[in-house]
One Martini backbone bead per residue (centre of mass of N, CA, C, O) as a GRO file, in nm:
protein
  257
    1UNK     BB    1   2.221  -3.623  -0.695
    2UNK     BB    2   2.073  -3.839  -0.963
    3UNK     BB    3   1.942  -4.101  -0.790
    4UNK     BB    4   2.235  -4.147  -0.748
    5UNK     BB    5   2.489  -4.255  -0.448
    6UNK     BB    6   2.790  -4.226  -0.246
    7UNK     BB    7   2.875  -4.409   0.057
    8UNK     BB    8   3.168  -4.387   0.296
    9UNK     BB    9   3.054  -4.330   0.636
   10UNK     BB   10   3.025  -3.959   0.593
   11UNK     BB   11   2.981  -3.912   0.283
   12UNK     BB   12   2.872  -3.808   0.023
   13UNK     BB   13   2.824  -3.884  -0.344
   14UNK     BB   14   2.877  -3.867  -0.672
   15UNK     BB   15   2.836  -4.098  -0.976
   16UNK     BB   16   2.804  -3.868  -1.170
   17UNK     BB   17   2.543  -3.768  -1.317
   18UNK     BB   18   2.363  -4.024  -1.378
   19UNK     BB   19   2.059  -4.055  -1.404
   20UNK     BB   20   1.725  -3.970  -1.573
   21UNK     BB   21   1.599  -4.196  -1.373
   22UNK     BB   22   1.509  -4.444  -1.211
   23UNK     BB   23   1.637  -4.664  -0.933
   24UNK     BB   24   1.549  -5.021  -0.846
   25UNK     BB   25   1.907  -5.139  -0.874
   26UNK     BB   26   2.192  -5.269  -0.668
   27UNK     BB   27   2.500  -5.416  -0.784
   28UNK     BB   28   2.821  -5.598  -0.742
   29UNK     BB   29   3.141  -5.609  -0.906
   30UNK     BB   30   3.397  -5.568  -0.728
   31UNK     BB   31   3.441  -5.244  -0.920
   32UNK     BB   32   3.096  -5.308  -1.029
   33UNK     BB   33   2.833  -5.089  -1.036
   34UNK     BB   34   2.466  -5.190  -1.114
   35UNK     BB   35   2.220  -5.001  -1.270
   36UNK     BB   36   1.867  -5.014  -1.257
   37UNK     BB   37   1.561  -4.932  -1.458
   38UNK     BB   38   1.382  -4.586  -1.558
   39UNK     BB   39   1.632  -4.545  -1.799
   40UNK     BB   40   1.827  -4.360  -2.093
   41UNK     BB   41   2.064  -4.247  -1.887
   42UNK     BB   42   2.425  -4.245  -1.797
   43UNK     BB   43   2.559  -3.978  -1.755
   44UNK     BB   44   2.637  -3.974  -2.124
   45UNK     BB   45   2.538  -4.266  -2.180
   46UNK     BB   46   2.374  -4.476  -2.344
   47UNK     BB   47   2.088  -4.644  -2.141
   48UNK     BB   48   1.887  -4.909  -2.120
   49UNK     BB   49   1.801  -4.928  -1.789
   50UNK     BB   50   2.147  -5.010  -1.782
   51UNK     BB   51   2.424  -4.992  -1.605
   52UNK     BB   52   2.811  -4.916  -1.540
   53UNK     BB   53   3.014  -4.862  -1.291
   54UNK     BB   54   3.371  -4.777  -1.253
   55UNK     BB   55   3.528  -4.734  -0.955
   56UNK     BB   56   3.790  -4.628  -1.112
   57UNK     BB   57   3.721  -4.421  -1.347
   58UNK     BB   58   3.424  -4.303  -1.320
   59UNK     BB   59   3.218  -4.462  -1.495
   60UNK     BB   60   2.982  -4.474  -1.730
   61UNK     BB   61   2.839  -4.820  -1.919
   62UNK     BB   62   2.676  -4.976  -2.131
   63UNK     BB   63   2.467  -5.290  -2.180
   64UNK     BB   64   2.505  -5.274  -2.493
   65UNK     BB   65   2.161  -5.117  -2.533
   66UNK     BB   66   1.972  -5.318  -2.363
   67UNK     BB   67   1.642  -5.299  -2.301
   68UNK     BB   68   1.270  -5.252  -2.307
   69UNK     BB   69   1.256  -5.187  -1.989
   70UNK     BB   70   1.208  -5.249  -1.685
   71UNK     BB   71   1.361  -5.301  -1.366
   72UNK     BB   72   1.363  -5.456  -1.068
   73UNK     BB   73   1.630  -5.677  -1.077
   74UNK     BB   74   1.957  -5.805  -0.913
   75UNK     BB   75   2.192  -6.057  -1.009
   76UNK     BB   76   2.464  -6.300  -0.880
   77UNK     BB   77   2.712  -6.567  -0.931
   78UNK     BB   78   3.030  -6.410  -0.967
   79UNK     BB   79   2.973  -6.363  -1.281
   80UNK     BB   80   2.710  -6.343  -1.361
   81UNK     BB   81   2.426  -6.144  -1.478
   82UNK     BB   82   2.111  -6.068  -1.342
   83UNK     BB   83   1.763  -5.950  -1.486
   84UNK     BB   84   1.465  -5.853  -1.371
   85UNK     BB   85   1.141  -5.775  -1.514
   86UNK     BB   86   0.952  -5.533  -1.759
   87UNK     BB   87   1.082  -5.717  -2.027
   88UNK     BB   88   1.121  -5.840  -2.377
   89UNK     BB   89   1.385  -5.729  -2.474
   90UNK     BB   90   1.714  -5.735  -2.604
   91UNK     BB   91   2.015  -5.539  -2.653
   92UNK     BB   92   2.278  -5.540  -2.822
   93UNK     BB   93   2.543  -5.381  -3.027
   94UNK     BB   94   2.535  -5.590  -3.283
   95UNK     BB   95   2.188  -5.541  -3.319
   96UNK     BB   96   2.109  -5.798  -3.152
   97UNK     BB   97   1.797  -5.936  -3.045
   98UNK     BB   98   1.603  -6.048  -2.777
   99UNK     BB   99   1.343  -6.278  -2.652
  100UNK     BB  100   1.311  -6.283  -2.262
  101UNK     BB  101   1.072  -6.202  -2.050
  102UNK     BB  102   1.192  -6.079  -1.763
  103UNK     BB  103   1.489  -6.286  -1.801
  104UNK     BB  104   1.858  -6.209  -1.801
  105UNK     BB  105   2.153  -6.239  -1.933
  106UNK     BB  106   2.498  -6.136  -1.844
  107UNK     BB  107   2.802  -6.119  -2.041
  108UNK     BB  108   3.100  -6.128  -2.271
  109UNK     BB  109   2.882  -6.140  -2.503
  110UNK     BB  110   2.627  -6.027  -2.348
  111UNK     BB  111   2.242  -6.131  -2.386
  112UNK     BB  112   2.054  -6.408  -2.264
  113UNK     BB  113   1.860  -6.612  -2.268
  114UNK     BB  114   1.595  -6.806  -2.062
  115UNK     BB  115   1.578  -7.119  -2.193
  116UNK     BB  116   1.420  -7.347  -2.435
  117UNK     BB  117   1.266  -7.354  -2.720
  118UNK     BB  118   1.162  -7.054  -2.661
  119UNK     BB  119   1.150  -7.074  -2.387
  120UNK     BB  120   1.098  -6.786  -2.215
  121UNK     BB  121   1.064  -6.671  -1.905
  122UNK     BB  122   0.798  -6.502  -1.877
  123UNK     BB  123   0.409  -6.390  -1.875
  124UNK     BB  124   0.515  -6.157  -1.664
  125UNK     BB  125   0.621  -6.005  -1.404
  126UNK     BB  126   0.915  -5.953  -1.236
  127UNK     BB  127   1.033  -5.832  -0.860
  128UNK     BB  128   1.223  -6.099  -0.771
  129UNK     BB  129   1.588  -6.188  -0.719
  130UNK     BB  130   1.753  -6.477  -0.583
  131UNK     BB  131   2.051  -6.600  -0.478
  132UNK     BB  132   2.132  -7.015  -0.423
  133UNK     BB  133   2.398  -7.062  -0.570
  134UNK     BB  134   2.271  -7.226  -0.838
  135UNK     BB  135   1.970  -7.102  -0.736
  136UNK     BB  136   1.714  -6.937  -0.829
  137UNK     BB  137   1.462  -6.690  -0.679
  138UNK     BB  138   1.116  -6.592  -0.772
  139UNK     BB  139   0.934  -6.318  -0.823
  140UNK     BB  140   0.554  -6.231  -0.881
  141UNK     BB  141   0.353  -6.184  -1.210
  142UNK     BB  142   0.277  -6.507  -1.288
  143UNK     BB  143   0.224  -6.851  -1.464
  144UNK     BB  144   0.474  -6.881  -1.664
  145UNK     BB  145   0.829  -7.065  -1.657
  146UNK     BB  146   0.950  -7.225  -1.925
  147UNK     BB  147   0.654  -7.353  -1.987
  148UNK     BB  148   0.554  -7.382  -1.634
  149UNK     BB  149   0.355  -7.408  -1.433
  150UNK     BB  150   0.251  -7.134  -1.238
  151UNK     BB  151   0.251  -6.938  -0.893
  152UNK     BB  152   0.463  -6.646  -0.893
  153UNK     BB  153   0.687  -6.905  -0.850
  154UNK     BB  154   1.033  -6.986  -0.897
  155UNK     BB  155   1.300  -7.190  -0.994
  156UNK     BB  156   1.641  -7.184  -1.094
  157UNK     BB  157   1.924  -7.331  -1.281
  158UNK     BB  158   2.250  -7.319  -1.324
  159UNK     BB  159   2.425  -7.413  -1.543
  160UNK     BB  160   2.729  -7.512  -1.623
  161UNK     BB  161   3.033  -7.363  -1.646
  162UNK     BB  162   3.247  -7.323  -1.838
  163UNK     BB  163   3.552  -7.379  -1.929
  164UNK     BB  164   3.871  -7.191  -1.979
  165UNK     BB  165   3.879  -7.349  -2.262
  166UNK     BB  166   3.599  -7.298  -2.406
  167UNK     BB  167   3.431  -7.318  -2.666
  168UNK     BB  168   3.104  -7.116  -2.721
  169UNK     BB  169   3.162  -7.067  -3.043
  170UNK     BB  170   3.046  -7.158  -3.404
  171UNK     BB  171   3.086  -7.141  -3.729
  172UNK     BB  172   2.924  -7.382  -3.890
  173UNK     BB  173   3.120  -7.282  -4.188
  174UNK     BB  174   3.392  -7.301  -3.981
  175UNK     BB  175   3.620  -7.505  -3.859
  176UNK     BB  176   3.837  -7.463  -3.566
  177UNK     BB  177   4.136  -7.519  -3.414
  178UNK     BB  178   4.239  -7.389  -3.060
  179UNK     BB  179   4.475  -7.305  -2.861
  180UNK     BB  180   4.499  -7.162  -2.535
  181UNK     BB  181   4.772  -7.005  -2.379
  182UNK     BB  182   4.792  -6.949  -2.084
  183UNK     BB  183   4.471  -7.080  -1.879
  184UNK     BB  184   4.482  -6.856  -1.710
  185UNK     BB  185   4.659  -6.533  -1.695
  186UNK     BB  186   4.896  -6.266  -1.629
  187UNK     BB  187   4.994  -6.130  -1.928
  188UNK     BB  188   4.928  -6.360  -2.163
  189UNK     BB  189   4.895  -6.544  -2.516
  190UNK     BB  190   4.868  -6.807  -2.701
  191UNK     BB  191   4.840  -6.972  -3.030
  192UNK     BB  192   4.723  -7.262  -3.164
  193UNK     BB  193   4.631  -7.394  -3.451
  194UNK     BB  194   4.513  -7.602  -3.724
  195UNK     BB  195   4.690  -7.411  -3.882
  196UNK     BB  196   4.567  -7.115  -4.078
  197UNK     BB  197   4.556  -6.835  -4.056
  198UNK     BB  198   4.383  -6.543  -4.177
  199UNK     BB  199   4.447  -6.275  -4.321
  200UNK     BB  200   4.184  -6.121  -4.172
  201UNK     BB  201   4.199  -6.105  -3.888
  202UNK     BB  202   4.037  -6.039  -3.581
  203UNK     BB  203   4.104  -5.922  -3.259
  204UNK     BB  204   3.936  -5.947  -2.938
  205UNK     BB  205   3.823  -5.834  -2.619
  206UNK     BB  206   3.555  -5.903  -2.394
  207UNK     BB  207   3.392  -5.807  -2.125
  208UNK     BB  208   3.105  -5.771  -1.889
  209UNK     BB  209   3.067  -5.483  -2.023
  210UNK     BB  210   3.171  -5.477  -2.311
  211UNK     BB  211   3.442  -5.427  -2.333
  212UNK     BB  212   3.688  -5.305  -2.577
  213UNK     BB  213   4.027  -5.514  -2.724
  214UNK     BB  214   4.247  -5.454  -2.932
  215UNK     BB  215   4.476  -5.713  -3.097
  216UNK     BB  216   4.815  -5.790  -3.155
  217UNK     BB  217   5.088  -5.918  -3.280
  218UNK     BB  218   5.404  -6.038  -3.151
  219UNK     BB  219   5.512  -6.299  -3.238
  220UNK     BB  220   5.387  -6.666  -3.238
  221UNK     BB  221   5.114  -6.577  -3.126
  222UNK     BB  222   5.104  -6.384  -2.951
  223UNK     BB  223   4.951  -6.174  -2.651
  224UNK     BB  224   4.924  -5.886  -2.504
  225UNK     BB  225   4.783  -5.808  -2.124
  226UNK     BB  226   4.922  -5.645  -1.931
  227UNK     BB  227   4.701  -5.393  -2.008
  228UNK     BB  228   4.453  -5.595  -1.857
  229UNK     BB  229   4.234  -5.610  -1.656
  230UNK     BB  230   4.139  -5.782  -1.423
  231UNK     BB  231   3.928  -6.095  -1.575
  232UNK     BB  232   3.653  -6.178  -1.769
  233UNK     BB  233   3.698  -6.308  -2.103
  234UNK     BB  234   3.616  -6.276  -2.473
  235UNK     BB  235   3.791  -6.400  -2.724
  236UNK     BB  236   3.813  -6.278  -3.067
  237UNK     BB  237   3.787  -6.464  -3.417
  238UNK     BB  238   3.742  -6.261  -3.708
  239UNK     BB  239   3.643  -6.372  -4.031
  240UNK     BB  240   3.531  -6.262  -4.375
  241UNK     BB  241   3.642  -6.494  -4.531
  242UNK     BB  242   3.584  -6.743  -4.350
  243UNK     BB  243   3.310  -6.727  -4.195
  244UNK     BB  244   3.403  -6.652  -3.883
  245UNK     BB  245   3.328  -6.703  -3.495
  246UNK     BB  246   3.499  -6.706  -3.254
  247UNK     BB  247   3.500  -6.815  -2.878
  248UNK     BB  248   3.713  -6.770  -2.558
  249UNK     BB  249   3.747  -6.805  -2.276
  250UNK     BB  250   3.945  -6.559  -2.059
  251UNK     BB  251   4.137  -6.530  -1.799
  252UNK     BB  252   4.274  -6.226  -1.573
  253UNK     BB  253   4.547  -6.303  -1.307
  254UNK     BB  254   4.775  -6.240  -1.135
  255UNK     BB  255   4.649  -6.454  -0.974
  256UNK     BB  256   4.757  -6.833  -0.991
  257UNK     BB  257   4.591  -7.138  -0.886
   0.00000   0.00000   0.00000
């Protein structure tokens, strides 16, 4: 096994390949398991820092290009991922790039930076974060932490995540209105614009992992999900016509409450 292995109770196992590098850090959600470090290659593919594991198909997966330094720990709110430790910079797959400084969230857009106003994570190494409810707690060799002087400790408190059809974000050179539903949902997704899409509209679904499924109208504006396996994800409505890209909330569960 390559630094990393799972134990099933009886025998040890390999991960695939395993990572290149050492693991500072592992955390699970779901049927994902979630491995950090000072590595930049898992499996085949190249995971700078951190990669996920997909107990499922039993493959590594990049979290869009990675950070640009170690991890030292991993947290969850039960939805999305934070990673801690000493990198300053944040890389999507769409050459996207965010100033973080040693603490970022990962969710089913990419990579976010945490704090407001440029103020963003801390001026240190963070050596561990834990989670409890909405309040995130830190720990490490820093003194200032979103622009707030401290000493080595702070704790973040996560803002409301959106409701489950709340738009997360709009170009603003073209608003469009439009309705998703229904949202959770088992199966399917219908659209309802107020008006007409563009002829160029390009749809795809981004998991938490960064994976895409791209979607074709099956007419009505319906939209098969049924072979998308259940998780939180976010539909793209992406036009270069109309110079925008829509992006919405979308929960996919058998289970419907």
């Amino acid at each position: 096994a390559s630094r990393i292995a799972e134990w099933n109770g009886n025998t040890w196992s390999n991960l695939g390949e395993g990572t290149s590098g050492f693991v500072q850090a592992i955390l699970t959600i779901d049927d994902h398991l979630y491995a950090a470090g000072n590595f930049t290659v898992a499996g085949s593919s190249n995971a700078n820092r951190i990669a996920l594991w997909d107990q499922i198909t039993r493959e590594w997966f990049p979290l869009g290009d990675g950070l640009s330094n170690n991890v030292n720990d991993l947290a969850t709110d039960g939805t999305f991922l934070y990673a801690a430790g000493q990198f300053t910079i944040a890389f999507n797959s769409n050459s996207e790039m965010y100033t973080v400084n040693n603490l970022v969230r990962w969710d089913t857009l990419g990579w976010t930076p945490l704090g407001t106003g440029g103020q963003v994570g801390t001026d240190g190494v963070i050596h561990t974060i834990t989670q409890d409810g909405v309040d995130f707690f830190i720990g490490g060799s820093f003194g200032v932490a979103g622009g707030i002087g401290t000493q080595n400790a702070i704790f973040w408190r996560n803002p409301t995540l959106p409701a489950n059809n709340e738009i997360l974000s709009i170009d603003p050179t073209e608003k469009i209105n439009i309705t998703v539903f229904p949202n959770p949902t088992a199966s399917h997704i219908v659209l309802e614009p107020q008006g007409l899409f563009p002829k160029d509209l390009i749809l795809y679904l981004t998991s938490l992992s960064g994976k895409r499924w791209d979607l074709t109208y099956l007419g009505d504006r319906y939209l098969d999900l049924q072979k998308i396996p259940d998780g939180f994800y976010v539909l793209h409505l992406v036009s270069d016509q109309k110079k925008y890209h829509k992006k919405v909330k979308i929960i996919k569960s058998q289970v419907i409450k």
